[in-house]
N, C-alpha and C positions, 0 to 999 in steps of 0.2 A: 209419341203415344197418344198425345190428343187427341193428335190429326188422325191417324183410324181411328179411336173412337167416336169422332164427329162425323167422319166420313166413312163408317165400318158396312153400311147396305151395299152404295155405292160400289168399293172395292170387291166386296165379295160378289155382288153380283158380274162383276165386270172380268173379275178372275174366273168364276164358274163359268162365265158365257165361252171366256176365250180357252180355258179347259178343254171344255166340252169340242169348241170348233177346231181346234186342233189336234183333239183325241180322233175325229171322225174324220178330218182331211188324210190324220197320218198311216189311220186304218184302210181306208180305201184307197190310198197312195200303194201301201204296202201289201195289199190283196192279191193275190196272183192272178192273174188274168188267163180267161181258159188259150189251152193252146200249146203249142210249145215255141218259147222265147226263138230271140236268132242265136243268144249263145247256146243253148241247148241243143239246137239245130247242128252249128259249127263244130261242136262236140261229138255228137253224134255220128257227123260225116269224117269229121278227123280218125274217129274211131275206126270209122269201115275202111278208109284208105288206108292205116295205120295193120289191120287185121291181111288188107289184099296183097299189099307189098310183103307181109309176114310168108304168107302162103305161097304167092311166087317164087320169095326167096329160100324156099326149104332146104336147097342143100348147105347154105349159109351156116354157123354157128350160129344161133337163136340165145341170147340173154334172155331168164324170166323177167318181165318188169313186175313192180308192184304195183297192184289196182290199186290208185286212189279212189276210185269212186264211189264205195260203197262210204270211207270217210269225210265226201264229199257231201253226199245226199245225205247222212246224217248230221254231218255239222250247218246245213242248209234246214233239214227240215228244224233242227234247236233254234236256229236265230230265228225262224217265223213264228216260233211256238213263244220265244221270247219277247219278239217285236207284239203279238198280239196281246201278250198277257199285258206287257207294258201299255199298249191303246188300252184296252178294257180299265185299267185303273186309273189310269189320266183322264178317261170319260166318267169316272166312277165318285172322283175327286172332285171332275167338273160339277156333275149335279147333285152332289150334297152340298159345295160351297154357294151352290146359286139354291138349291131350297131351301139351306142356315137362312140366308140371307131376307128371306118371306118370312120367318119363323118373329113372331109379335116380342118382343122383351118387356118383361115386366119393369117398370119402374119402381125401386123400392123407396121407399118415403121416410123417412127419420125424424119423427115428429115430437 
């Protein structure tokens, strides 16, 4: 307990710094990049050849499959919605431990 107290600027500056820098590396790590990825792409094309062979095969017995997709693109858009909110307060934590840390403490005096 001392030891942060003697060394309590220090720490929290050094923790609000690396906070903050790895709130904003994991943010812009985790940003989607415009475009569309190569799995999406792969998916996409899997789809349409998946749709061509359905249609040449017609006179086939045809199984319905169930569309994952639509629970895909929602459980995908929840984790970016979650991975963000999570950045936003790990950067949020960062700079109030690094502004505590400028904050003057009064010395009380017991005299």
């Amino acid at each position: 307990m001392e030891f942060f107290l003697k060394y309590q600027q220090v720490i929290l500056r050094s923790l609000g710094g690396f906070l903050l820098l790895i709130g904003f590396i994991v943010h812009f790590w985790t940003v989607p990049q415009e475009g569309i990825s190569q799995n999406d792409r792969a998916a996409a094309n899997l789809a349409r050849m998946e749709k061509s062979v359905q249609d040449s095969g017609s006179t086939n017995q045809r199984k319905q499959k169930y569309d994952h997709s639509q629970f895909l693109k929602e459980l995908k858009a929840q984790q970016e919605k979650q991975i963000e909110h999570f950045t936003i307060l790990i950067m949020i934590l960062g700079a109030l431990s690094l502004g505590y840390s400028f904050i003057k403490k009064k010395k009380h005096c017991i005299g």
